[in-house]
C-alpha positions as a Markdown table, in Angstrom:
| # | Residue | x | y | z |
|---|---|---|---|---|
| 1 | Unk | -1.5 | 5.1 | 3.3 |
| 2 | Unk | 0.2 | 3.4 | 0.4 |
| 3 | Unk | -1.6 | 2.8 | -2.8 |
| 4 | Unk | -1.5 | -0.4 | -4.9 |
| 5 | Unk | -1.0 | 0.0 | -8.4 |
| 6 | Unk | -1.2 | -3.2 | -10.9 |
| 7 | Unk | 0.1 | -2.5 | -14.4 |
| 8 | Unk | -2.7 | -5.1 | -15.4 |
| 9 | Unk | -2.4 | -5.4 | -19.2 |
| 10 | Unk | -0.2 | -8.7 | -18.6 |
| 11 | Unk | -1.3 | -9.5 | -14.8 |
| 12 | Unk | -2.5 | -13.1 | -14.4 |
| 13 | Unk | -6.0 | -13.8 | -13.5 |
| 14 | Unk | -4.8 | -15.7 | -10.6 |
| 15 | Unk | -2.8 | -12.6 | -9.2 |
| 16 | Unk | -5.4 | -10.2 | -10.0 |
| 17 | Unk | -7.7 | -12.1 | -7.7 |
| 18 | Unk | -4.9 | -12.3 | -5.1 |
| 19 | Unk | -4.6 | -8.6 | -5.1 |
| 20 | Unk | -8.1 | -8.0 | -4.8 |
| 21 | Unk | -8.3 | -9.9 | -1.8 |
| 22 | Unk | -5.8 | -8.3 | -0.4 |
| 23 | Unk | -6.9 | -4.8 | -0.8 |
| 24 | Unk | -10.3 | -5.9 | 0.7 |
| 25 | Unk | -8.6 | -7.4 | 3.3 |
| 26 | Unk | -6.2 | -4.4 | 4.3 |
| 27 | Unk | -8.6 | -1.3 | 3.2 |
| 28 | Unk | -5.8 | -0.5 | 0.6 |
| 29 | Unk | -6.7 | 1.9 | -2.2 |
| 30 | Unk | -5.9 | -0.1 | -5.6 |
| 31 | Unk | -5.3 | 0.7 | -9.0 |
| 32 | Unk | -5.8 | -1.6 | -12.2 |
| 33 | Unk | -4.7 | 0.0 | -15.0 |
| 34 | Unk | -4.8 | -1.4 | -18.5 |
| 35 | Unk | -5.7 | -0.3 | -22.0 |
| 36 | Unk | -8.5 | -2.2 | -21.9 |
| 37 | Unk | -11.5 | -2.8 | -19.4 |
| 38 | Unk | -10.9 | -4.8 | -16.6 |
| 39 | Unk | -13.4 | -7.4 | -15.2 |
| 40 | Unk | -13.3 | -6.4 | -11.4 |
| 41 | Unk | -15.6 | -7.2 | -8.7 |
| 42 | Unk | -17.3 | -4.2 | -7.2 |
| 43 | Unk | -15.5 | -2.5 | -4.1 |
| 44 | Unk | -14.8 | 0.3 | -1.9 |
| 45 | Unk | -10.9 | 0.0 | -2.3 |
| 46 | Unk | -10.3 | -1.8 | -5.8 |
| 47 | Unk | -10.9 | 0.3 | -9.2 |
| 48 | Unk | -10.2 | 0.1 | -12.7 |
| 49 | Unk | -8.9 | 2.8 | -14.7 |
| 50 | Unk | -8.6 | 2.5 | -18.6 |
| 51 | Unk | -6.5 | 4.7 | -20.7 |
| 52 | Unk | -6.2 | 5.3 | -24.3 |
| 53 | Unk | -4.5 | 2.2 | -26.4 |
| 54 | Unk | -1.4 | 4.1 | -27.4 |
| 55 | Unk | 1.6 | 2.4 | -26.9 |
| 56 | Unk | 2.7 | 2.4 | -23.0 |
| 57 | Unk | -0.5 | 4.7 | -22.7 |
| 58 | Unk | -0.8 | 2.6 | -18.9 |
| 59 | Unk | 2.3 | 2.7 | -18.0 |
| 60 | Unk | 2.6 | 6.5 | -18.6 |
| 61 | Unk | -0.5 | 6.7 | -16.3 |
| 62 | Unk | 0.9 | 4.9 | -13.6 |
| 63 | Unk | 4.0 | 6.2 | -13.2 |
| 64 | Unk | 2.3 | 10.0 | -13.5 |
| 65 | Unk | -0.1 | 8.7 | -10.5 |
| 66 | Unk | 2.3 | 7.2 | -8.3 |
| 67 | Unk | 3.8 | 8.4 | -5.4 |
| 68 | Unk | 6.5 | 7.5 | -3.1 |
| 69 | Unk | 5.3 | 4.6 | -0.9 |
| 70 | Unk | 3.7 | 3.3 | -3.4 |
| 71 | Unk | 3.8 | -0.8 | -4.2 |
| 72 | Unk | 3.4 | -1.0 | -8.6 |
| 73 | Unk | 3.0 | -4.4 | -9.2 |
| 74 | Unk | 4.8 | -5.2 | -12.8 |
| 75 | Unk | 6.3 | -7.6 | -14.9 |
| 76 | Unk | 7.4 | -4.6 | -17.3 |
| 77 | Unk | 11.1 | -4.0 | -16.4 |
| 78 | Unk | 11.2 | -0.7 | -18.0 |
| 79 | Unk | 8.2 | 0.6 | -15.8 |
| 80 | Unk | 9.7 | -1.0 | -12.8 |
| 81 | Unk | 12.9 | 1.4 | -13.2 |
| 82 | Unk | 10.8 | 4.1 | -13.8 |
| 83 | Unk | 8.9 | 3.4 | -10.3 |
| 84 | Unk | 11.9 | 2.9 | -8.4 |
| 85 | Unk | 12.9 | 6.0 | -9.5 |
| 86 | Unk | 10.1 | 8.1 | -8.3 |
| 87 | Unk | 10.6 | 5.9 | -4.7 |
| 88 | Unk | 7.6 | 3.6 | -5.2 |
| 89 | Unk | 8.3 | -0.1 | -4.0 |
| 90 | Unk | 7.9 | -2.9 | -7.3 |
| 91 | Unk | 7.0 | -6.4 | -7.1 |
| 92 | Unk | 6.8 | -8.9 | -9.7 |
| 93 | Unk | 3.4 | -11.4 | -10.2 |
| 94 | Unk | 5.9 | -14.1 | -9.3 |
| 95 | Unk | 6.3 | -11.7 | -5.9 |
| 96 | Unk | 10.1 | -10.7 | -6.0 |
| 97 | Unk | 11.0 | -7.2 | -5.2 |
| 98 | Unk | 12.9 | -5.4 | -7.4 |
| 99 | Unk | 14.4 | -2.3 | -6.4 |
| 100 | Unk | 17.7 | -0.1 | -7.3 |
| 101 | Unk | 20.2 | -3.3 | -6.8 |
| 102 | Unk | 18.6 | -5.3 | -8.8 |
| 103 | Unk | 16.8 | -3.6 | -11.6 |
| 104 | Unk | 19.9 | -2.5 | -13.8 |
| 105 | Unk | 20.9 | -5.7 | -14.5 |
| 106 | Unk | 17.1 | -6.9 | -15.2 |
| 107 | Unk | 16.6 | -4.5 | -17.4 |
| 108 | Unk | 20.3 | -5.2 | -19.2 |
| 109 | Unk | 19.5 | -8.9 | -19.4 |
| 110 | Unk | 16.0 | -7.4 | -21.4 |
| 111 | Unk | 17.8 | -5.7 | -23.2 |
| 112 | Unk | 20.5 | -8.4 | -24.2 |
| 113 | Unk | 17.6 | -11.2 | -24.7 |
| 114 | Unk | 15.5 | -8.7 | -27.5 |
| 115 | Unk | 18.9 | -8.5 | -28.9 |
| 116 | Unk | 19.2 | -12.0 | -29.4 |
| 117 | Unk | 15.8 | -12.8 | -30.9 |
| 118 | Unk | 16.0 | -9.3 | -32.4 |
| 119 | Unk | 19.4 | -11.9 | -34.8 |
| 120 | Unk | 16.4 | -14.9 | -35.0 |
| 121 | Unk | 18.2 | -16.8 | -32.0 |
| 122 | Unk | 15.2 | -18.6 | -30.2 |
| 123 | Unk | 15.3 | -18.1 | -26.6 |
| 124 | Unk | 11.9 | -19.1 | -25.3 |
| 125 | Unk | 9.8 | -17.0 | -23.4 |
| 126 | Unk | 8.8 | -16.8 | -19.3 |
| 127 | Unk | 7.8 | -20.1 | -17.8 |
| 128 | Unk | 3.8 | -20.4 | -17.3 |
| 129 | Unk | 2.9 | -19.0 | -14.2 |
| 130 | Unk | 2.9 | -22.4 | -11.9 |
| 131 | Unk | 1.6 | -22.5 | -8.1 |
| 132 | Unk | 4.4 | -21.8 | -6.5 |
| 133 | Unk | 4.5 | -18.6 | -8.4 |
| 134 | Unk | 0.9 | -18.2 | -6.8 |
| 135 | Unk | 1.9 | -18.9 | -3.6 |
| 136 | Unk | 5.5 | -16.9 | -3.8 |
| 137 | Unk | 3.5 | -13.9 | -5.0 |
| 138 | Unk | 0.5 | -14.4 | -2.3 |
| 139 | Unk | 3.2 | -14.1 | 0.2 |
| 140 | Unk | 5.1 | -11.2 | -0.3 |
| 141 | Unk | 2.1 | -9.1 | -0.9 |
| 142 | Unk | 0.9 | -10.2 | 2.4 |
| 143 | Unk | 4.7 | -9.6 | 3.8 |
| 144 | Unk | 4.6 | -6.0 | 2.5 |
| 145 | Unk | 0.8 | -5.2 | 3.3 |
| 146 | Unk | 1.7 | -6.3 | 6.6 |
| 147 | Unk | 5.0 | -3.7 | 6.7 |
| 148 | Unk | 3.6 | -0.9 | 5.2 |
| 149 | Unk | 0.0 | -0.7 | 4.8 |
């Protein structure tokens, strides 16, 4: 059985209660991982696991845990590659999948966008995370629970 694993230093509230739900719901083994204690509600399937604060010190963690099979849930681009490469599934909080078609040029566009505020161009940040992004992510969780769990 697949594991869940939520890098959850930057996971919304909102999506953190979605995935709990879920992992209740489908008996699925779930991972938060921060650098920081997470507030989680107690359960057989859902656990929190804090590492040291150095810098990526969670997403080091993850991507030693993970297997193949695996879903990470991420908004970090970087850890996403490194996911897909070891043949674990990736989602977003906003649920799209990324995977090796689309995560080159996701992590270019990163790349290209530091760049640019890197020469004091402002470029705003990520939009607020809206219902729709709720909804989107509720659903293809659900979708790949359904698949492969």
């Amino acid at each position: 059985m697949p594991s869940l694993w939520v890098d959850a230093d930057a996971c919304p509230r909102v999506a953190r209660e979605i995935i709990v739900r879920a992992a209740e719901r489908t008996a699925t083994p779930t991972w938060f991982v921060a650098n920081h204690a997470i507030p989680l509600p107690p359960s057989k399937w859902v656990r929190a696991l804090a590492v040291s604060h150095g810098f990526d010190a969670a997403d080091h963690e993850i991507v030693a845990r993970l297997v193949a099979g695996d879903l990470l849930i991420t908004s970090d681009l970087p850890l996403a590659m490194e996911a897909i490469e070891k043949g674990a599934a990736v989602m977003t909080t906003r649920g799209e999948m990324l995977d090796r078609s689309n995560i080159r040029a996701r992590v270019q566009m990163r790349d290209f966008m530091e760049t640019l505020r890197a020469s004091g161009e402002h470029t705003g940040g990520p939009k607020g995370y809206a219902d729709t992004d709720r909804r989107e992510f509720a659903n293809a969780l659900d979708r790949w629970l359904a698949k492969n769990a």
